[in-house]
MDTraj code that builds the backbone (N, CA, C; nanometers):
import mdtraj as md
import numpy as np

residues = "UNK UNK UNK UNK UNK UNK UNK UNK UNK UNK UNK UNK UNK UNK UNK UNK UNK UNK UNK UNK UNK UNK UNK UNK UNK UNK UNK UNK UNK UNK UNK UNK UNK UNK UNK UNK UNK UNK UNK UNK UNK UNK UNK UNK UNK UNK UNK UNK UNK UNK UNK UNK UNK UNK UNK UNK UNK UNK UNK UNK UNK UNK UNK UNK UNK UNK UNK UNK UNK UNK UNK UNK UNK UNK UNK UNK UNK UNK UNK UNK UNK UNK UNK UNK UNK UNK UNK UNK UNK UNK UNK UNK UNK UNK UNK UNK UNK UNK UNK UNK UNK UNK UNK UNK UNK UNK UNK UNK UNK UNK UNK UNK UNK UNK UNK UNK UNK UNK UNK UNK UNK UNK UNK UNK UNK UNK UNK UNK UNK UNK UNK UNK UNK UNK UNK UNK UNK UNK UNK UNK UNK UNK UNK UNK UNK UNK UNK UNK UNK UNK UNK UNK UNK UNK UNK UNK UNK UNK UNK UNK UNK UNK UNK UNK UNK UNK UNK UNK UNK UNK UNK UNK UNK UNK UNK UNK UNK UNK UNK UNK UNK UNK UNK UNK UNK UNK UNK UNK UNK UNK UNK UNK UNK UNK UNK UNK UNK UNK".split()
xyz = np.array([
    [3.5656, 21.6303, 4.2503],
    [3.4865, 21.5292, 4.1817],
    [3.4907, 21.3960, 4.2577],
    [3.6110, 21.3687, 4.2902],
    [3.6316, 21.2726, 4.3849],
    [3.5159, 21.2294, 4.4780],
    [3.5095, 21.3825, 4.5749],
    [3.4814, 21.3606, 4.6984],
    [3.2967, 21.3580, 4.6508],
    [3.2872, 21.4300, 4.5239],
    [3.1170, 21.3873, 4.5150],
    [3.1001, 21.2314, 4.5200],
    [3.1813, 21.1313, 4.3940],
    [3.1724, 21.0190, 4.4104],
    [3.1815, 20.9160, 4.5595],
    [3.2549, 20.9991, 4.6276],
    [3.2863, 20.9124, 4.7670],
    [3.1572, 20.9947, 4.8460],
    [3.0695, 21.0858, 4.8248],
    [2.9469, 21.0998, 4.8763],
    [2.8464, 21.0324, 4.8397],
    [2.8427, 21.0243, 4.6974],
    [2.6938, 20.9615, 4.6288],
    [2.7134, 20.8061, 4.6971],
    [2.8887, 20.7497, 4.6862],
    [2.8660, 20.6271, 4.7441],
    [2.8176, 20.5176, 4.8670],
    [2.8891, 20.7087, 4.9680],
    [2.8272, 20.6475, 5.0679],
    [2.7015, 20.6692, 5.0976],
    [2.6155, 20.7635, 5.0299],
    [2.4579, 20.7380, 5.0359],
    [2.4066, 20.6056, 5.0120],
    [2.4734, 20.5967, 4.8984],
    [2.3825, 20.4961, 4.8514],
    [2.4039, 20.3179, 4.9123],
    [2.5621, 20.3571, 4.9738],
    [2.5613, 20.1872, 5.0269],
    [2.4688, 20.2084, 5.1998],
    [2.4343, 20.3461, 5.2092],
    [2.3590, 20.3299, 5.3241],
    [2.1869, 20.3176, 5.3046],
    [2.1251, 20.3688, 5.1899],
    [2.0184, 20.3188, 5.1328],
    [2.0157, 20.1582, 5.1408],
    [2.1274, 20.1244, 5.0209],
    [2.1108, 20.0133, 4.9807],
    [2.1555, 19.8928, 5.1063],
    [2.2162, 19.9312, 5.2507],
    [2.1897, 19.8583, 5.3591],
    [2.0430, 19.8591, 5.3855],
    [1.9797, 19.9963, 5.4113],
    [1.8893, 19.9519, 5.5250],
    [1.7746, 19.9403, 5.3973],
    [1.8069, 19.9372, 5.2936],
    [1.6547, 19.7996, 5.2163],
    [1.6831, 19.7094, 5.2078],
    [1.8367, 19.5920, 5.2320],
    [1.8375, 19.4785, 5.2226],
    [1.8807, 19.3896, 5.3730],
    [1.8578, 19.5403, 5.4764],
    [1.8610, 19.4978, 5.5893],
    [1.9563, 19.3977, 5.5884],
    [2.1546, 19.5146, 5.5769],
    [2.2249, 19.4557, 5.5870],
    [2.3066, 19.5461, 5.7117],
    [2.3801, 19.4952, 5.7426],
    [2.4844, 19.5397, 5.8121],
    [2.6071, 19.6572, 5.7391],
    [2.5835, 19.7876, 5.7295],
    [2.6270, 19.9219, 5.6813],
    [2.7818, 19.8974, 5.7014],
    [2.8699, 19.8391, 5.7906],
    [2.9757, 19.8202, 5.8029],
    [3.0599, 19.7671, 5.7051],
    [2.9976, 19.5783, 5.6992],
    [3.0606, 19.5873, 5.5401],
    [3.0719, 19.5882, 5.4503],
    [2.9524, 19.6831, 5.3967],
    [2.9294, 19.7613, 5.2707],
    [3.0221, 19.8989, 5.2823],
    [3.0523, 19.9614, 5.3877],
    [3.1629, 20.0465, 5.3960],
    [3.3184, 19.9900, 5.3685],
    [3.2927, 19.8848, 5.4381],
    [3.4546, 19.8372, 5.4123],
    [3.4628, 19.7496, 5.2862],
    [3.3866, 19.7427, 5.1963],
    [3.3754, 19.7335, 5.0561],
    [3.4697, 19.8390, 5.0023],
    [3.4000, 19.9418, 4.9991],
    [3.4092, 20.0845, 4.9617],
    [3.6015, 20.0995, 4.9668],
    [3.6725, 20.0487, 5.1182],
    [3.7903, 20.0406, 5.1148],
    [3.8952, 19.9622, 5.0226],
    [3.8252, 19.8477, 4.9988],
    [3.9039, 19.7453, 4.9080],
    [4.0324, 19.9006, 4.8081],
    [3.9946, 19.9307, 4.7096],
    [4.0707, 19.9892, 4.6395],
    [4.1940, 20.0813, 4.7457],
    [4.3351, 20.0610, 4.7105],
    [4.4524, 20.1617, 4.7678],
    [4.3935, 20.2855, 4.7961],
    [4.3189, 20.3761, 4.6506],
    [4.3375, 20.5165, 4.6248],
    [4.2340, 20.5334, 4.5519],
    [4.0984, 20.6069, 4.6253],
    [3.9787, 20.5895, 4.4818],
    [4.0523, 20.7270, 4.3812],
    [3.9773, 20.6671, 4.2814],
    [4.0375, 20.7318, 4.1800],
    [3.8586, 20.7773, 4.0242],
    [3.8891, 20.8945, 4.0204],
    [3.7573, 20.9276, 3.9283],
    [3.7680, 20.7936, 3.8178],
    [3.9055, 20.7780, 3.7592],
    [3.8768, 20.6484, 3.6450],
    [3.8241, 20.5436, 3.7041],
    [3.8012, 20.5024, 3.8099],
    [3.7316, 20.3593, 3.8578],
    [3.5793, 20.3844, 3.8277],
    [3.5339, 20.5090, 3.8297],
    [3.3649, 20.4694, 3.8169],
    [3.3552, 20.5322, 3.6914],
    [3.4905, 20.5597, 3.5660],
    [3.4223, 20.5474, 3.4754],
    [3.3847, 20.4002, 3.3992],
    [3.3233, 20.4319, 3.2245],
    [3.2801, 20.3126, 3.1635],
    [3.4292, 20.2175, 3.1842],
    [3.5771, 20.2870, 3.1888],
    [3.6424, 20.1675, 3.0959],
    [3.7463, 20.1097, 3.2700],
    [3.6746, 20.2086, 3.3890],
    [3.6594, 20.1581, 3.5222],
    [3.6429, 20.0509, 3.5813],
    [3.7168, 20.0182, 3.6642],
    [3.6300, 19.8614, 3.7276],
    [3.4782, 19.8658, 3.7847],
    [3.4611, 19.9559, 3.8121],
    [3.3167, 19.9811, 3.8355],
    [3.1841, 19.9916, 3.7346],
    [3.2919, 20.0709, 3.5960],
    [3.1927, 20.0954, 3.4862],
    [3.1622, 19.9485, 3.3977],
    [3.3063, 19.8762, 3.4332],
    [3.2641, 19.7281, 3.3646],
    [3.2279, 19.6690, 3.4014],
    [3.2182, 19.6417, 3.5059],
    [3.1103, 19.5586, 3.6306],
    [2.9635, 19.5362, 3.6355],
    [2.9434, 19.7240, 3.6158],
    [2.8127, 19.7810, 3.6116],
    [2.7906, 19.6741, 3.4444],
    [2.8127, 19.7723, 3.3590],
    [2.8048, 19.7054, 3.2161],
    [2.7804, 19.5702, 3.1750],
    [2.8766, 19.4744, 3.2718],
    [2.8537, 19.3227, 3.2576],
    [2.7290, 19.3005, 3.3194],
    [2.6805, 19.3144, 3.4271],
    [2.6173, 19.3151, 3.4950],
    [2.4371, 19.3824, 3.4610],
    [2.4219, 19.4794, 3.3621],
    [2.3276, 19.5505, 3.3186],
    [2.1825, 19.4604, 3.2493],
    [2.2687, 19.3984, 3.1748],
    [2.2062, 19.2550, 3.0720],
    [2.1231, 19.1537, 3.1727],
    [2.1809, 19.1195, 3.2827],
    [2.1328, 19.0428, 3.3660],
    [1.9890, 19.1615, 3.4283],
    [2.0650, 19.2462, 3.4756],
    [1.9363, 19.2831, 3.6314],
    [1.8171, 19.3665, 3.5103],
    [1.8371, 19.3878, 3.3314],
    [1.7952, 19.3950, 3.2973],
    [1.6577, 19.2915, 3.2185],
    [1.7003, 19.2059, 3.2169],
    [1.6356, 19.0510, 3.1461],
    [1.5586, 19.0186, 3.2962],
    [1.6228, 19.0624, 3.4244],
    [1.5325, 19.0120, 3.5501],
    [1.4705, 19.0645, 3.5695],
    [1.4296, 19.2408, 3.5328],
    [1.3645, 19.3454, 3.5595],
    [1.2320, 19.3379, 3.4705],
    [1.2805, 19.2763, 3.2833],
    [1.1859, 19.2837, 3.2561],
    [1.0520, 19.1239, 3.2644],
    [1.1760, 19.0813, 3.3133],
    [1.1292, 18.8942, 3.3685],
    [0.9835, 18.9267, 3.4338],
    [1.0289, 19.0132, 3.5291],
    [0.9071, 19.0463, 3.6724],
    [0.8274, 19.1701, 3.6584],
    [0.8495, 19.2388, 3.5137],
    [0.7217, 19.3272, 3.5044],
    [0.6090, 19.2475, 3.3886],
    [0.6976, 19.1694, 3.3176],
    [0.6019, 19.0763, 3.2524],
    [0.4985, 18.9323, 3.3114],
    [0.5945, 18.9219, 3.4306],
    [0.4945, 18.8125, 3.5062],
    [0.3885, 18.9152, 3.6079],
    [0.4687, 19.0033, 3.6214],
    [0.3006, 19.1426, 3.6781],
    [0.2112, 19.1522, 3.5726],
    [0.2509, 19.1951, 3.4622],
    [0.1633, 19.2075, 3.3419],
    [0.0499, 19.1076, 3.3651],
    [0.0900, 18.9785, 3.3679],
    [0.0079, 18.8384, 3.3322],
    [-0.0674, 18.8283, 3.4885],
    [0.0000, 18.8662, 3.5373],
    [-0.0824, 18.7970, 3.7173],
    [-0.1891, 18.9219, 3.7067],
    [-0.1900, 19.0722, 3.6979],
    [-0.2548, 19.1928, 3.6717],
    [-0.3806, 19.1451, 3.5465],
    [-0.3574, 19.0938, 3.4522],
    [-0.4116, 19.0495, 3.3474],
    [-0.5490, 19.0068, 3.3978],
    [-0.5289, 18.9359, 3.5160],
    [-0.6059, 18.7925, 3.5679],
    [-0.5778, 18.6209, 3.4871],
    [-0.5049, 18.6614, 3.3923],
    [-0.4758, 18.5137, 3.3490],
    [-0.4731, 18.3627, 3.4679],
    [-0.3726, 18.3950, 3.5824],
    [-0.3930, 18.3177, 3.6574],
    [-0.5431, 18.2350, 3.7588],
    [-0.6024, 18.3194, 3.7872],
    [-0.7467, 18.2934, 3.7864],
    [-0.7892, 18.2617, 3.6899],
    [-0.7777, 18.2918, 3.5585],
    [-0.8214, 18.1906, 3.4535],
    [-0.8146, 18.0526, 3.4161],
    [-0.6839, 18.0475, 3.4503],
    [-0.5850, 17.9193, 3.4469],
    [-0.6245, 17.8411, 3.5577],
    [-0.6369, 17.8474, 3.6434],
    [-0.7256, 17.7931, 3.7906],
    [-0.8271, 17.7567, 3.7570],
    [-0.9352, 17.8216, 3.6684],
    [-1.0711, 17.8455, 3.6846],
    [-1.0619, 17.6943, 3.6062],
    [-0.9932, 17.7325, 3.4332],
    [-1.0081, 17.6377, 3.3523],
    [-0.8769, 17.4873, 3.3525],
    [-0.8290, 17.4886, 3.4839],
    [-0.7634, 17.3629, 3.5006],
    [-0.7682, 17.2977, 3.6401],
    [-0.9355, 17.3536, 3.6797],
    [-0.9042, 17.3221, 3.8645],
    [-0.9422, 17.1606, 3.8702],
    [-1.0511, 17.1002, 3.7336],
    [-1.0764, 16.9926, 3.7133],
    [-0.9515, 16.8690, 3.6227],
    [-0.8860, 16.9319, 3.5726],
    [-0.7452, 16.8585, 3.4627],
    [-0.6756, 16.8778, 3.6142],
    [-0.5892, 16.7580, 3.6209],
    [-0.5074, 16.7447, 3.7776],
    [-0.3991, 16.7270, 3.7102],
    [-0.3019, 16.8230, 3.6716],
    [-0.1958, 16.7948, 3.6338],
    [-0.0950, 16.7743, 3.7548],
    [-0.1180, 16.8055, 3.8646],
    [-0.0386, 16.8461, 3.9495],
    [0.0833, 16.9119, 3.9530],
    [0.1730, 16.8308, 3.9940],
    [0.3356, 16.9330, 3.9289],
    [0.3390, 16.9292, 3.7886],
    [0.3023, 16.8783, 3.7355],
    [0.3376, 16.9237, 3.6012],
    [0.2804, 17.0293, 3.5505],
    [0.1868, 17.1032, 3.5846],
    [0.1820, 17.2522, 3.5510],
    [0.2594, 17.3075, 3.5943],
    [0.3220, 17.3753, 3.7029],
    [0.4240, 17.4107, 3.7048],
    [0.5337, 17.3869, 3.5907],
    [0.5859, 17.2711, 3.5971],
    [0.7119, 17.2379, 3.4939],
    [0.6487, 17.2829, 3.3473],
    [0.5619, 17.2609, 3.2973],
    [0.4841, 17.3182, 3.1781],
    [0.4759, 17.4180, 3.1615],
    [0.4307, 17.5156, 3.2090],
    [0.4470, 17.6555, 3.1928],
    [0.5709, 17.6764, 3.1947],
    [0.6863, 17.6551, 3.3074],
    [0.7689, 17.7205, 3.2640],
    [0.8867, 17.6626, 3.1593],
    [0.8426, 17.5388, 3.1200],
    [0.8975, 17.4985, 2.9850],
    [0.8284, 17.5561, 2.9042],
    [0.7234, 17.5605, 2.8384],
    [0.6697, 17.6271, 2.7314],
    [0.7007, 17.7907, 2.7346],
    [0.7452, 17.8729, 2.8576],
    [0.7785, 18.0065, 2.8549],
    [0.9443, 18.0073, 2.8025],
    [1.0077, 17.8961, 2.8485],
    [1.1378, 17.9394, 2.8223],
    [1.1549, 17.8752, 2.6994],
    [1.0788, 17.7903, 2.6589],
    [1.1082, 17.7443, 2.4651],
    [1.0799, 17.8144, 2.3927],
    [0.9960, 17.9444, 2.4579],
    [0.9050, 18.0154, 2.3874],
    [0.9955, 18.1719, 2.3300],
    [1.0800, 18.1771, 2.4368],
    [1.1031, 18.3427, 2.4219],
    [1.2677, 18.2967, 2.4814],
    [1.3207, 18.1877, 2.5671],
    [1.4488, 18.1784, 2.6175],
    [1.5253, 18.1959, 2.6972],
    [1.5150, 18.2887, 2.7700],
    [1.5295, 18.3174, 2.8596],
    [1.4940, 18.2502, 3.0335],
    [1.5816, 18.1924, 3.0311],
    [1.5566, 18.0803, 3.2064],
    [1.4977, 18.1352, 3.3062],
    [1.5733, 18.3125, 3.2885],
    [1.5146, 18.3613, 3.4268],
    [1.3884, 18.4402, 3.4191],
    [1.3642, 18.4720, 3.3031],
    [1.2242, 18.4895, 3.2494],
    [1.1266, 18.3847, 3.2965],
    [1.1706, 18.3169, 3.2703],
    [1.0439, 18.1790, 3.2511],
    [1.0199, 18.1260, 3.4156],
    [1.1855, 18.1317, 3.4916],
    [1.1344, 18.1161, 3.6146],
    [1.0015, 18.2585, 3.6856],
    [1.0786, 18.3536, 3.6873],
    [0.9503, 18.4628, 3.7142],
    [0.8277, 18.4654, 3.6829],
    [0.8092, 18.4268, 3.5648],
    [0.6868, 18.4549, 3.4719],
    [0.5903, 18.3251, 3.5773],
    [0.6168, 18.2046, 3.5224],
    [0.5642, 18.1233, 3.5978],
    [0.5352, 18.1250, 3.7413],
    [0.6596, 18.1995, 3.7805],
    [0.6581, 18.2065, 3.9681],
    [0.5207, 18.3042, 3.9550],
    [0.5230, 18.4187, 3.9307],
    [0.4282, 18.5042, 3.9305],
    [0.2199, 18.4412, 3.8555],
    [0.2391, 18.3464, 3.7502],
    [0.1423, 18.3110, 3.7462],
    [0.1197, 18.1873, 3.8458],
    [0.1569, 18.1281, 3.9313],
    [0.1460, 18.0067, 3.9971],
    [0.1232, 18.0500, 4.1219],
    [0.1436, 18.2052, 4.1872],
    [0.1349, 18.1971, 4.3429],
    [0.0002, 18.2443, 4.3868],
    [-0.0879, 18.3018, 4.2686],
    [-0.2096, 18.3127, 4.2706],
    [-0.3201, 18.1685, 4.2658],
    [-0.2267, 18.1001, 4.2432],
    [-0.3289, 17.9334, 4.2248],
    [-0.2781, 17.8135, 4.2799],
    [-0.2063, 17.8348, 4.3635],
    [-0.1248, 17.7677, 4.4698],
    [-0.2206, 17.7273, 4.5558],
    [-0.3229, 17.7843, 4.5928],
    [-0.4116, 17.7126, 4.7373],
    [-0.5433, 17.6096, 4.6177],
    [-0.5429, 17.6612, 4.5372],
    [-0.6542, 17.6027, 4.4341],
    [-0.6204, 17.5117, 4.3361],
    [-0.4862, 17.5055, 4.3796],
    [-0.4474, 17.3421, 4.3109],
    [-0.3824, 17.2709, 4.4094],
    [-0.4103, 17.2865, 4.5199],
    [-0.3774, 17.2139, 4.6578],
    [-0.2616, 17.2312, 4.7006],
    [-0.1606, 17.3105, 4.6607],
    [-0.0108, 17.3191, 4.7165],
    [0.0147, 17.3929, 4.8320],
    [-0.0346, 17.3632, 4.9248],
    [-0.0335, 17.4265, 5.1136],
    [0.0468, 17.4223, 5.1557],
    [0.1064, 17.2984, 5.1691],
    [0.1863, 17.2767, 5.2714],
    [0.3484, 17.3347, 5.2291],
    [0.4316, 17.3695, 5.3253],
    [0.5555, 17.3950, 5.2496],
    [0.6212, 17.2964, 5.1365],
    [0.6330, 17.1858, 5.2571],
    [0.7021, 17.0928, 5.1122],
    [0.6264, 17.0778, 4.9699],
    [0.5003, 17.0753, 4.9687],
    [0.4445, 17.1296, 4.8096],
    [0.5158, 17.2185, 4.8089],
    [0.5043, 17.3661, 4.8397],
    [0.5271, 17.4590, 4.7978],
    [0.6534, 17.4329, 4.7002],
    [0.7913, 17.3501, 4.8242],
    [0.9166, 17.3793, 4.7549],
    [0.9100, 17.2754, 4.6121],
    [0.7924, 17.1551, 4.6452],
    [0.8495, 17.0895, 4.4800],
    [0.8015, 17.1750, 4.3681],
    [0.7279, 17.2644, 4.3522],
    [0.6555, 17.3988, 4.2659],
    [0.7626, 17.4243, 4.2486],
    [0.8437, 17.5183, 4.3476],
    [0.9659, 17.5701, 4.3141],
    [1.0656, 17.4869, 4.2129],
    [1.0963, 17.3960, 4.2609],
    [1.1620, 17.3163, 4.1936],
    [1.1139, 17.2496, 4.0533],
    [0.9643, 17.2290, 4.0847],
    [0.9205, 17.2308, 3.8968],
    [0.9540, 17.3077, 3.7800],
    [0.9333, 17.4429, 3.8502],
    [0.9179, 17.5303, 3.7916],
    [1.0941, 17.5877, 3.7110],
    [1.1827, 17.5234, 3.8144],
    [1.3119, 17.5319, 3.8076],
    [1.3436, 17.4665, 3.6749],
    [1.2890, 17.2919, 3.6918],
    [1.3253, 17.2111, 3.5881],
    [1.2490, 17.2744, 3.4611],
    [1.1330, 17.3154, 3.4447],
    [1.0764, 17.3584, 3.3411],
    [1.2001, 17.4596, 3.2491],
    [1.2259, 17.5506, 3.3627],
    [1.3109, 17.6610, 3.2671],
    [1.4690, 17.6177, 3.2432],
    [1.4823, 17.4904, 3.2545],
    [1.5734, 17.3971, 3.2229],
    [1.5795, 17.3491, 3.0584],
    [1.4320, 17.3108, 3.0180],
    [1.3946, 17.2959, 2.9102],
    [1.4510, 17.2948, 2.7807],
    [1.5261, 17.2432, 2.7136],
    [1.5307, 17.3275, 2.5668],
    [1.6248, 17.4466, 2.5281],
    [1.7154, 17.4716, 2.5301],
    [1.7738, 17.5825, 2.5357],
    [1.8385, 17.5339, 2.3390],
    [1.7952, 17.6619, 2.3131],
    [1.8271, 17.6593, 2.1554],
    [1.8611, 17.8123, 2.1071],
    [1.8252, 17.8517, 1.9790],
    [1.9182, 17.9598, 1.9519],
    [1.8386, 18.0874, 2.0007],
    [1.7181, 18.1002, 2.0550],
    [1.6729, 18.2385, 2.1110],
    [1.7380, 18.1920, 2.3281],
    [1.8688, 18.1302, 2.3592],
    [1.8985, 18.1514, 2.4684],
    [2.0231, 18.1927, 2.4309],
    [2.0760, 18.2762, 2.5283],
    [2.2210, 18.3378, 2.4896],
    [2.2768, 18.1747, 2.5678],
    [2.2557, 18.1401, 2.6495],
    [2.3389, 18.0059, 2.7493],
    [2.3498, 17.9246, 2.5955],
    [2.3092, 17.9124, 2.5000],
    [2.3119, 17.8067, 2.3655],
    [2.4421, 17.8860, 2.3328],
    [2.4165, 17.9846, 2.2652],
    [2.5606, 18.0813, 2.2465],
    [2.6422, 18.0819, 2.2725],
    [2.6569, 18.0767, 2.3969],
    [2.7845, 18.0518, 2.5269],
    [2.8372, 17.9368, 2.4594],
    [2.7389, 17.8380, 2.4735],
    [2.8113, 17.7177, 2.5056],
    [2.8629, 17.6736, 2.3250],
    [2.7594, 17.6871, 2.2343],
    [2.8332, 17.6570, 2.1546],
    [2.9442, 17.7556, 2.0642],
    [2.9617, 17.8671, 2.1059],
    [3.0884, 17.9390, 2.0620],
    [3.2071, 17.9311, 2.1115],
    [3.1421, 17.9149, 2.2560],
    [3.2788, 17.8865, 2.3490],
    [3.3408, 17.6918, 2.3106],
    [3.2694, 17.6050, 2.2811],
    [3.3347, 17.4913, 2.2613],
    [3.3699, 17.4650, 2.1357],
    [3.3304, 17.5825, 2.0528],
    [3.3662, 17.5462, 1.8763],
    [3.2764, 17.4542, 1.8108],
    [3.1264, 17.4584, 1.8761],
    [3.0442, 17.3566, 1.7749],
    [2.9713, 17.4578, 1.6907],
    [2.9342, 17.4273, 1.6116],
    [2.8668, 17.4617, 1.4851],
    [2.7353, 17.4617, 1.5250],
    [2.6092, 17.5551, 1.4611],
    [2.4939, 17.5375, 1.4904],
    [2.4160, 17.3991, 1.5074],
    [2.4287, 17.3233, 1.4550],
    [2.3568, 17.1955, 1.3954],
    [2.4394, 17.1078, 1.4964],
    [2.5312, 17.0866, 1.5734],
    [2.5586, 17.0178, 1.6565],
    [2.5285, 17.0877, 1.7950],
    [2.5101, 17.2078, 1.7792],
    [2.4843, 17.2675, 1.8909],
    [2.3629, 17.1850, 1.9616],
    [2.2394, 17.1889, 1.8234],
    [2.1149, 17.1475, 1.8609],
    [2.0892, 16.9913, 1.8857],
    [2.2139, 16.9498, 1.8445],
    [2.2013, 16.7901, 1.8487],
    [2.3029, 16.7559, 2.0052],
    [2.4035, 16.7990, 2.0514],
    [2.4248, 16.7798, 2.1575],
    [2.4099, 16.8659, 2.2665],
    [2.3713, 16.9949, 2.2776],
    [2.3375, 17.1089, 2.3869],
    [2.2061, 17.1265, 2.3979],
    [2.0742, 17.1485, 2.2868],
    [1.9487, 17.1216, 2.3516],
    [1.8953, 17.0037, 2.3822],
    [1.9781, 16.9146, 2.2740],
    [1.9086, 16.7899, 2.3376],
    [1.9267, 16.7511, 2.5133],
    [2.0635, 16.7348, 2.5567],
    [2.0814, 16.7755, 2.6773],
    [2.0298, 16.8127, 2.7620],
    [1.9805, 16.9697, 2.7565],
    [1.8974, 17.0170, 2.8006],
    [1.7855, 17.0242, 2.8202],
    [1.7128, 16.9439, 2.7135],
    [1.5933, 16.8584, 2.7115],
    [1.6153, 16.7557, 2.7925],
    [1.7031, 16.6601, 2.7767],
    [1.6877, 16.5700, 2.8580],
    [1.6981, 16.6103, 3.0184],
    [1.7828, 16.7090, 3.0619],
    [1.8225, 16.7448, 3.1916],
    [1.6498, 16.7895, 3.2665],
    [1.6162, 16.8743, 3.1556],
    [1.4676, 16.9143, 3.2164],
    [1.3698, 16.8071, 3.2601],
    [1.2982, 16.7226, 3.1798],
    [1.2384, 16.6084, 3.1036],
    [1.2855, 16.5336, 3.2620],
    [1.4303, 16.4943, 3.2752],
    [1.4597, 16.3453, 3.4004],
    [1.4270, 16.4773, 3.5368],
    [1.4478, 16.5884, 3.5090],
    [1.4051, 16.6062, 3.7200],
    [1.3120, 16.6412, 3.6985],
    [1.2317, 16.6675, 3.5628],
    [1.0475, 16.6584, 3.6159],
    [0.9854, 16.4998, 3.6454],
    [1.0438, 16.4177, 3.6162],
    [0.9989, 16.2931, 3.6366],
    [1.0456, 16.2868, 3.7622],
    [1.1462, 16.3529, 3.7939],
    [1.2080, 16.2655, 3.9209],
    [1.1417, 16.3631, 4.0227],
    [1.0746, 16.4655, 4.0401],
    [1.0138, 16.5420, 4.1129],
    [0.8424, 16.5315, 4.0962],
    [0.7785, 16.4416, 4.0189],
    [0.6929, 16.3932, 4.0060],
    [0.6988, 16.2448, 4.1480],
    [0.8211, 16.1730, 4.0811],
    [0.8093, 16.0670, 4.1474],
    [0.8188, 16.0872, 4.3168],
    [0.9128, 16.1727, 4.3344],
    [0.8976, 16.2700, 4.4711],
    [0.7575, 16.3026, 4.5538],
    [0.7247, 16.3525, 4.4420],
    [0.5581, 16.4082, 4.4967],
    [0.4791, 16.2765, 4.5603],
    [0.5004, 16.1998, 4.4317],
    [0.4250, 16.0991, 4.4655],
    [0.4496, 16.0149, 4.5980],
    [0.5776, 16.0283, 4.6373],
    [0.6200, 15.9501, 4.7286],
    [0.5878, 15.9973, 4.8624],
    [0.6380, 16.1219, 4.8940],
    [0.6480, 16.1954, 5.0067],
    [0.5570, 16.2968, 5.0260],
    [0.4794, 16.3790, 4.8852],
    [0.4302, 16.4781, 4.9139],
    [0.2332, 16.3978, 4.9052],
])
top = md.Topology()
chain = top.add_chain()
for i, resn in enumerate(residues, 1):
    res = top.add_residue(resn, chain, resSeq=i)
    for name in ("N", "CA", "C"):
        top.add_atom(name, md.element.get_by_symbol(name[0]), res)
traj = md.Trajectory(xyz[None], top)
């Protein structure tokens, strides 16, 4: 049983080199870290199986982050959004808008970054953002947007107020507000950016 696991592994850290066009070596000498592999490491209560497990929630919430911003770019929404805002010049602030209104909306940060990334790279030349440095303050709008607001549909609200012992109602009075404000000052300050340099 062993030696299947020490096969499937090394398939797969040799797949998973040559799609991230890494160097196979030390993804092998990964593989060494442990004294003595052992079948309990890749079960659930395994260092591998809890890893995997911790880890599931995330590449899951990112997986469905980027089939829902396919959904919307597939949709044609973005050409819509172009069509009906090529005259309204919001400039960066569409960016930061969308992806504040996605992550107030549903919560999720890395949602809202995708979603937006995916509706914005279709309308990137049609709201004038060419040059790289546009490009990167987009990025960075889009960053502060999903900064936004974090309240009780974000697990990061959760975190923070279970882990410090606040109560709901202070949660929202010192952790989203916060977070409102954190969003809110680097869209201004990446506005004022634009304005300056870009």
């Amino acid at each position: 049983m062993i030696i299947l696991y020490l096969a499937l592994s090394i398939v797969g850290i040799i797949l998973l080199s040559v799609k991230l066009k890494v160097h196979p070596f030390g993804m092998f000498l990964s593989a060494l870290l442990p004294k003595k592999l052992e079948a309990e490491m890749f079960s659930i209560s395994g260092w591998v199986g809890q890893s995997l497990s911790s880890a599931a929630s995330i590449i899951l919430i990112t997986g469905a982050g980027g089939i829902f911003g396919k959904v919307l770019q597939d949709s044609g929404i973005a050409e819509l959004l172009s069509k009906a805002l090529a005259d309204v010049h919001l400039s960066i602030w569409l960016p930061f808008l969308l992806s504040a209104a996605i992550k107030t909306a549903q919560g999720s940060s890395t949602v809202a970054l995708i979603t937006t990334a995916s509706i914005m790279v279709p309308m990137m030349d049609t709201l004038g953002f060419v040059s790289p440095l546009e490009k990167a303050v987009v990025v960075m709008a889009i960053g502060s947007g999903s900064m936004v607001f974090s309240h009780a549909n974000d697990s990061f609200f959760w975190v923070v107020t279970q882990l410090s012992g606040m109560d709901v109602k202070t949660g929202y009075r010192l952790h989203s507000l916060g977070t409102f404000i954190l969003g809110i000052s680097a869209a201004v300050f990446l506005f004022l950016f634009h304005l300056a340099f870009v």
